[in-house]
Backbone as a chain_set.jsonl record, in Angstrom:
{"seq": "XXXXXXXXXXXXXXXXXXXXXXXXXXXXXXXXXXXXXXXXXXXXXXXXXXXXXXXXXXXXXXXXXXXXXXXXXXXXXXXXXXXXXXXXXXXXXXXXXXXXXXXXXXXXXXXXXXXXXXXXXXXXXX", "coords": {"N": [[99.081, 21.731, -16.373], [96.781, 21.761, -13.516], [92.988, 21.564, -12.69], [91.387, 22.494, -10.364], [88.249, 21.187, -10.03], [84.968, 22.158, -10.185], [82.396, 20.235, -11.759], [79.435, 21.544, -11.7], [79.702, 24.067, -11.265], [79.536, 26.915, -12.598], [81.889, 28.955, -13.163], [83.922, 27.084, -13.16], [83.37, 25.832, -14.978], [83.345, 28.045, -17.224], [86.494, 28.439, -16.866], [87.155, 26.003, -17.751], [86.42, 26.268, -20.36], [87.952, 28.18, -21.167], [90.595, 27.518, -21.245], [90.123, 25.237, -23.431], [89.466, 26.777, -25.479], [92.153, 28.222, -26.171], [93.498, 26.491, -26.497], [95.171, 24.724, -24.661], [96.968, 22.334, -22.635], [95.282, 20.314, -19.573], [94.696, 18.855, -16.745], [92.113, 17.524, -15.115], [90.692, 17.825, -11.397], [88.909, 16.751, -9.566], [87.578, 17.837, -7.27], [85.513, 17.835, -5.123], [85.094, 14.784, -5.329], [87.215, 13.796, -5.013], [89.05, 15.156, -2.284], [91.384, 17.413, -0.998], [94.349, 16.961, 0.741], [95.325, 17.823, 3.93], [97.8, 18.349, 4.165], [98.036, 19.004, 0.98], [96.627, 21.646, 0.565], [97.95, 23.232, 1.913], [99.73, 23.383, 0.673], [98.571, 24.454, -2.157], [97.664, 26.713, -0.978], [100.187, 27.976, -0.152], [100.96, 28.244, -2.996], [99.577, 29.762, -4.203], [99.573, 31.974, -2.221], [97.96, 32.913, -0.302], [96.162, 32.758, 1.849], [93.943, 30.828, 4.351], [91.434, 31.625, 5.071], [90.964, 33.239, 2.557], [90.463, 31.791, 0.519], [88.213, 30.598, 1.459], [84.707, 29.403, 1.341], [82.204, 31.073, 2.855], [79.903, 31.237, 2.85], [78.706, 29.156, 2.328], [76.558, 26.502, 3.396], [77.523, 24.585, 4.981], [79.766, 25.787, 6.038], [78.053, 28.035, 7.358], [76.767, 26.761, 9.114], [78.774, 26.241, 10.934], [79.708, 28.635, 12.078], [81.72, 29.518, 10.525], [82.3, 32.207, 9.245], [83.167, 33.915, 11.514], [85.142, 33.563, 12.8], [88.341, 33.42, 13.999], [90.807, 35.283, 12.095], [93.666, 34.568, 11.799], [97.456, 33.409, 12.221], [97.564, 31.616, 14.229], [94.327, 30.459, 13.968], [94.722, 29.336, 11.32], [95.173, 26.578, 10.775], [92.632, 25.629, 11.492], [90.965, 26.274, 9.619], [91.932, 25.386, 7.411], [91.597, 22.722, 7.745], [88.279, 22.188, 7.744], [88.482, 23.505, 5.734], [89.022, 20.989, 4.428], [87.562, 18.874, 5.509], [84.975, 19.378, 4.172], [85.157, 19.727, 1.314], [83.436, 21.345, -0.353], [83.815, 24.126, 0.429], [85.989, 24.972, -0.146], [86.888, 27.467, -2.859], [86.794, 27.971, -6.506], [87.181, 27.637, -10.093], [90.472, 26.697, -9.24], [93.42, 26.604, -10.388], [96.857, 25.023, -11.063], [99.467, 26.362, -12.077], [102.194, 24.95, -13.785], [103.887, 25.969, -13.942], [104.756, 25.962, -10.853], [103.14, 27.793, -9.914], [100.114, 29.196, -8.839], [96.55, 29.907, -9.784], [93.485, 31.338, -8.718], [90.689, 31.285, -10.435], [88.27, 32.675, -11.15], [87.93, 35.3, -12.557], [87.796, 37.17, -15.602], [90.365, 38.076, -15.851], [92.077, 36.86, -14.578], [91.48, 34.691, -15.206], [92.944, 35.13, -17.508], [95.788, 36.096, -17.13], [96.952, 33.478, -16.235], [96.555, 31.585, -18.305], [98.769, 33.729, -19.698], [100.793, 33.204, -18.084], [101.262, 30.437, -18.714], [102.232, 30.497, -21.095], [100.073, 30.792, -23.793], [98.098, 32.333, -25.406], [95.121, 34.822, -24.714], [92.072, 34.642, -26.455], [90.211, 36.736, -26.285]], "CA": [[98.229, 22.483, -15.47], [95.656, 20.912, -12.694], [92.131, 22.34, -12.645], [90.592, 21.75, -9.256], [87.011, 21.63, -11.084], [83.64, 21.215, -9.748], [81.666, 20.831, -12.658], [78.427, 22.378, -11.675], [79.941, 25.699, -11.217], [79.497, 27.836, -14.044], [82.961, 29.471, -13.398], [84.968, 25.944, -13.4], [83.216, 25.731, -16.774], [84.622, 29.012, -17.836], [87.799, 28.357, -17.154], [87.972, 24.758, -18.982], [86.307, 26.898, -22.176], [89.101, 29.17, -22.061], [91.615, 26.727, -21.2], [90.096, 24.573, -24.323], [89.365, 27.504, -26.729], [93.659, 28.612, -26.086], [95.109, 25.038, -26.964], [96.394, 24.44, -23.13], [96.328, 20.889, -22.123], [94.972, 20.422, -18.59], [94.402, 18.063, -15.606], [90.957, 17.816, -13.992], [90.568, 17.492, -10.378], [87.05, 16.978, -9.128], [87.736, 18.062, -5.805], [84.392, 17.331, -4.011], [85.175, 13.939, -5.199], [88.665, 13.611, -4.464], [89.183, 16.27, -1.295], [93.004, 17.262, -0.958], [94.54, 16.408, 1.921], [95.6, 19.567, 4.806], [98.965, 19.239, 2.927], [98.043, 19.461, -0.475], [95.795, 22.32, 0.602], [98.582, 24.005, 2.934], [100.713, 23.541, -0.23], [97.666, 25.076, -2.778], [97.929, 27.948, -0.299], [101.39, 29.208, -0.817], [101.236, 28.912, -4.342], [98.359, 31.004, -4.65], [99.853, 33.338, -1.821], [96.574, 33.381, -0.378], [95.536, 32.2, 3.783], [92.732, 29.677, 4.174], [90.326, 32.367, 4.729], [91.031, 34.006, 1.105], [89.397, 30.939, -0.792], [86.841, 29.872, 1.471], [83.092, 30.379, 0.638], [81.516, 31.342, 4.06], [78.359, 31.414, 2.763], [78.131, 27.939, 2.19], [75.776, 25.97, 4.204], [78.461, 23.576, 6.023], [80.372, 27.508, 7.143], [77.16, 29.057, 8.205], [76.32, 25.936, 10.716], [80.097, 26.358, 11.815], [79.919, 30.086, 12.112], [83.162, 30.073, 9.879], [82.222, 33.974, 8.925], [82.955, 34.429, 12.939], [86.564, 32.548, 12.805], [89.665, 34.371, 13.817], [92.131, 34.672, 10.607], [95.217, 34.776, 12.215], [98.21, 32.459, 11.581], [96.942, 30.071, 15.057], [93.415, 29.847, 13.551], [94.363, 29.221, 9.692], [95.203, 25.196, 10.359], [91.308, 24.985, 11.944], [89.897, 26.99, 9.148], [92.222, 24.248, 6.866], [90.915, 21.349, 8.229], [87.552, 22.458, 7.552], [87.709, 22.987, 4.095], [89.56, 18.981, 3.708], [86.693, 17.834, 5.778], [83.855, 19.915, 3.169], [85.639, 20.511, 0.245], [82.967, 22.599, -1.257], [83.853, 25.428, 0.569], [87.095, 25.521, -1.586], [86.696, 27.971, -3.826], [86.947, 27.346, -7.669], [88.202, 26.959, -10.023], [91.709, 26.616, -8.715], [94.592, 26.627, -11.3], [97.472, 24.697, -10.513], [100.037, 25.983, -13.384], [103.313, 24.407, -14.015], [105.358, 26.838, -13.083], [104.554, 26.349, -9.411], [102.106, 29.164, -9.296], [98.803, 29.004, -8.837], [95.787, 30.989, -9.735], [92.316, 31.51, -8.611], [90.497, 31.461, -12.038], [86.943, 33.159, -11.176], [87.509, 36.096, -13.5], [88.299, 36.615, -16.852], [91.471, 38.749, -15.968], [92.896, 36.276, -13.524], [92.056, 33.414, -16.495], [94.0, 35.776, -18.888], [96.777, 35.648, -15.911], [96.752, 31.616, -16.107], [96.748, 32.035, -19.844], [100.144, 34.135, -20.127], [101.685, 32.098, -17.394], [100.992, 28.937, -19.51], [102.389, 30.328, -22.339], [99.185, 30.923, -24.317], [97.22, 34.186, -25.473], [93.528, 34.998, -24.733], [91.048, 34.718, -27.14], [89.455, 37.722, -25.801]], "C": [[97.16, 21.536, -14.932], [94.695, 21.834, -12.627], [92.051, 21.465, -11.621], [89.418, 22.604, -9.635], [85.834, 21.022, -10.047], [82.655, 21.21, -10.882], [80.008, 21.526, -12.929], [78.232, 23.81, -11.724], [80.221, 26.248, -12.649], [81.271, 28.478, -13.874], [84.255, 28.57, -13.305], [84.657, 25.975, -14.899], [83.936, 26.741, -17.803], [85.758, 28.504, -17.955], [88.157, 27.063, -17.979], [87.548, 25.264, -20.461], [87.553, 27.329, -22.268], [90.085, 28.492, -21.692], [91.808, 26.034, -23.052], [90.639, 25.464, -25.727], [91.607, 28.139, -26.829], [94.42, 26.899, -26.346], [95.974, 24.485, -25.593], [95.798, 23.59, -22.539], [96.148, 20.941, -20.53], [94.907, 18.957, -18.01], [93.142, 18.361, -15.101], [91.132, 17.236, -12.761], [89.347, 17.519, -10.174], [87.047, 16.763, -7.617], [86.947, 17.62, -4.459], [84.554, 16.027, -4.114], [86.599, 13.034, -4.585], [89.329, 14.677, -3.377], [90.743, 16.301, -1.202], [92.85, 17.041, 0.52], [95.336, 18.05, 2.862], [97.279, 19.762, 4.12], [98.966, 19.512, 1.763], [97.336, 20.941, -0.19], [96.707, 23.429, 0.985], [99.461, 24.297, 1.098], [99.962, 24.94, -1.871], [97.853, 26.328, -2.677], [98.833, 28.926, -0.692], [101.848, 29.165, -2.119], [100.174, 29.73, -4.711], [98.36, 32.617, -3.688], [99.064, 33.715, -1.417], [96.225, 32.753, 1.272], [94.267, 32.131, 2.96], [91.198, 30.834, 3.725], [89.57, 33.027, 3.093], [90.129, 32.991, 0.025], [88.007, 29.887, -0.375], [85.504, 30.513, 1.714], [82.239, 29.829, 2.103], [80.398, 31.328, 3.869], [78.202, 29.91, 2.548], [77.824, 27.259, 3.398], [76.859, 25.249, 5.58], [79.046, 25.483, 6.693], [80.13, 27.752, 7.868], [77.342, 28.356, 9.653], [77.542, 25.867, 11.53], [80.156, 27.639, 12.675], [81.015, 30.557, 11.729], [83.401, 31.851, 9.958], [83.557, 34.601, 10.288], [84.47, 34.1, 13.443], [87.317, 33.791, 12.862], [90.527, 34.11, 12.655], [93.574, 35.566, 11.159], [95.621, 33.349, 12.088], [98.055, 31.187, 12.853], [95.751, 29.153, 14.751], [93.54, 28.645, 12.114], [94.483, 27.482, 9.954], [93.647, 24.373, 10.648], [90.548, 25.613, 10.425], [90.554, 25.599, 7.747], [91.768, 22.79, 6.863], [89.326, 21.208, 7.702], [86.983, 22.141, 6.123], [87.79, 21.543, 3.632], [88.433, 18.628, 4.208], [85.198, 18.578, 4.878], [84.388, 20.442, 2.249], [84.67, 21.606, -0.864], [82.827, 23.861, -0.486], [85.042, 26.312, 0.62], [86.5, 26.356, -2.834], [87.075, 27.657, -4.954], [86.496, 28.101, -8.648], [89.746, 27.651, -9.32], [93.051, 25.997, -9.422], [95.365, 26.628, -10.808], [98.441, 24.758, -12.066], [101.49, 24.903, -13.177], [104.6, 24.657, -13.861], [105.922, 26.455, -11.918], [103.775, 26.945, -9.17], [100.984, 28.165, -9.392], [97.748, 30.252, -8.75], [93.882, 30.432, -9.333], [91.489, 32.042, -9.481], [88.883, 31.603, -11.899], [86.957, 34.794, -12.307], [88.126, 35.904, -14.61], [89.762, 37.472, -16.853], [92.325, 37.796, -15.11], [93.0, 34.527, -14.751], [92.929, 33.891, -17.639], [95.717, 35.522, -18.15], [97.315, 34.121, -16.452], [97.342, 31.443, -17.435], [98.712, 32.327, -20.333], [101.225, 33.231, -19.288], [102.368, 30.752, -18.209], [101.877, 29.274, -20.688], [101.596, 30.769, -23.357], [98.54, 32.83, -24.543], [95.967, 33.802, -25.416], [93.36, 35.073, -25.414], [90.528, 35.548, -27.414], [89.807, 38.978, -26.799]], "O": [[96.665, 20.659, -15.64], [95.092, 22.994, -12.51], [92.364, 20.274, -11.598], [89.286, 23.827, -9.67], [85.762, 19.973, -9.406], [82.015, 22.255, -10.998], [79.532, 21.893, -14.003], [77.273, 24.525, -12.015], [81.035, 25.926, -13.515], [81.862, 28.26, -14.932], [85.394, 29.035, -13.347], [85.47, 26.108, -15.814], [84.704, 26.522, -18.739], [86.145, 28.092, -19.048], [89.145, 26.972, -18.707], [88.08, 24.874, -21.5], [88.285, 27.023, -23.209], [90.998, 29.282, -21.933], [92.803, 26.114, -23.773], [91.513, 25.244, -26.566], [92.03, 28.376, -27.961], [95.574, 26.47, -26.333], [97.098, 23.985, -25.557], [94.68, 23.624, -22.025], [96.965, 21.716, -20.032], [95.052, 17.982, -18.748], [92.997, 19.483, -14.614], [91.695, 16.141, -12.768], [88.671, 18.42, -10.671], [86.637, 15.807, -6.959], [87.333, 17.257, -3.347], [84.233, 15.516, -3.041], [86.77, 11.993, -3.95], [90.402, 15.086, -3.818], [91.353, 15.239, -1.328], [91.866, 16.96, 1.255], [95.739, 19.074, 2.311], [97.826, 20.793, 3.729], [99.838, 20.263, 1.325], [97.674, 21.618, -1.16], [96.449, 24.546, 0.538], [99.636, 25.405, 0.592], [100.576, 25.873, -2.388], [98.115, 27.097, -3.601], [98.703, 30.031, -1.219], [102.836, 29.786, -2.509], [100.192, 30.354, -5.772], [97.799, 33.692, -3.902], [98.825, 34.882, -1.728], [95.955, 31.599, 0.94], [93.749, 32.633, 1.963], [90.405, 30.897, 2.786], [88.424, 33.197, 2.676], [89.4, 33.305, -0.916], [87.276, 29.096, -0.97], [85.216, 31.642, 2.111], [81.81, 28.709, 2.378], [79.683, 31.421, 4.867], [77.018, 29.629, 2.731], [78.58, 27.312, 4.368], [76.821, 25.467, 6.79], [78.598, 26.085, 7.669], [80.757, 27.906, 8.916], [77.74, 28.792, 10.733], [77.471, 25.49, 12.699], [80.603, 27.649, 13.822], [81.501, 31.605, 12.156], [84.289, 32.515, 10.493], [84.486, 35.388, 10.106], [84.819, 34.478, 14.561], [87.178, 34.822, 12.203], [90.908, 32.998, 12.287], [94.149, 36.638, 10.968], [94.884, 32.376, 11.931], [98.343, 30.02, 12.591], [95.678, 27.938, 14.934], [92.886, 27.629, 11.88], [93.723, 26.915, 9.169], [93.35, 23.219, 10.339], [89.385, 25.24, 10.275], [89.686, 24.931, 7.186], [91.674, 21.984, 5.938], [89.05, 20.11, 7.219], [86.124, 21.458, 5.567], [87.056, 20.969, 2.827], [87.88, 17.867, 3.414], [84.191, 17.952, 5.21], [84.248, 21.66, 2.131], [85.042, 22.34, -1.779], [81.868, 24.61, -0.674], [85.266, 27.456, 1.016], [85.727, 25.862, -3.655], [87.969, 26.822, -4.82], [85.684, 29.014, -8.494], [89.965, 28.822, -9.009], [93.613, 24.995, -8.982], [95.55, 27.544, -10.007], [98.416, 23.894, -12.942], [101.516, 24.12, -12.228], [105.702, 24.122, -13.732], [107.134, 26.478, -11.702], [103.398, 26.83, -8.004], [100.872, 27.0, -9.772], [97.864, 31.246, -8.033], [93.31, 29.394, -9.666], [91.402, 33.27, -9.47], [88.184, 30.759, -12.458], [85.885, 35.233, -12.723], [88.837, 34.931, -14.862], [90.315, 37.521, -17.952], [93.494, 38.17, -15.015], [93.896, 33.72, -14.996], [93.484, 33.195, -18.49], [96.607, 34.853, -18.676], [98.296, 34.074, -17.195], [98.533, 31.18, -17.602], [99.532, 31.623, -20.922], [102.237, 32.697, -19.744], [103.508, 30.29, -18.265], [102.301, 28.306, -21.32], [102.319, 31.321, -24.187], [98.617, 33.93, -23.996], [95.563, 32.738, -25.884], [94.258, 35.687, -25.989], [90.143, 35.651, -28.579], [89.267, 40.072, -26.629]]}, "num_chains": 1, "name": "protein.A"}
């Protein structure tokens, strides 16, 4: 499994506790430092089953001064709203669980890290 981790965020931290506290070896990505590229991102996408819009954080400063919020999300816009996040990766949402299956999960709650969890193999803690 790949974490795409930022480690300031309290809910990347979650998820490497409950990654740690379950025994399930991981990958860190440190995304703001290493930005994917519009195909790793395009690829991110359809394993998480999710358009650009779905994981990016409009409220963040780089968005606002875009007026992302204001962005059409239809399937002509989604490669501008892609581009976007590669060129400011912190307005990738996170963390971003890349299991092994192929899937991928968006690991901000604790039911979507329980998700991640059974995928993996592993049982919650919880």
């Amino acid at each position: 499994m790949e974490i795409w981790h930022n480690p300031s965020c309290s809910k990347s931290t979650c998820a490497r506790t409950t990654l740690d506290e379950a025994r399930v070896p991981y990958r860190l990505r440190a995304y703001l430092e290493q930005p994917p590229s519009a195909a790793e991102l395009t690829e991110v996408l359809r394993r998480l089953e999710a358009r650009a819009w779905d994981i990016c954080r409009t409220g963040e400063p780089a968005a606002v001064a875009r007026g992302m919020g204001d962005w059409p999300r239809d399937d002509a816009s989604e490669p501008r709203w892609i581009e976007a996040m590669v060129a400011h990766p912190e307005l990738i949402q996170r963390p971003i669980l890349l299991l092994d299956d192929g899937s991928a999960v968006l690991g901000r709650t604790p039911g979507a890290l329980d998700e991640a969890l059974r995928r993996a193999g592993a049982e919650p803690e919880r």
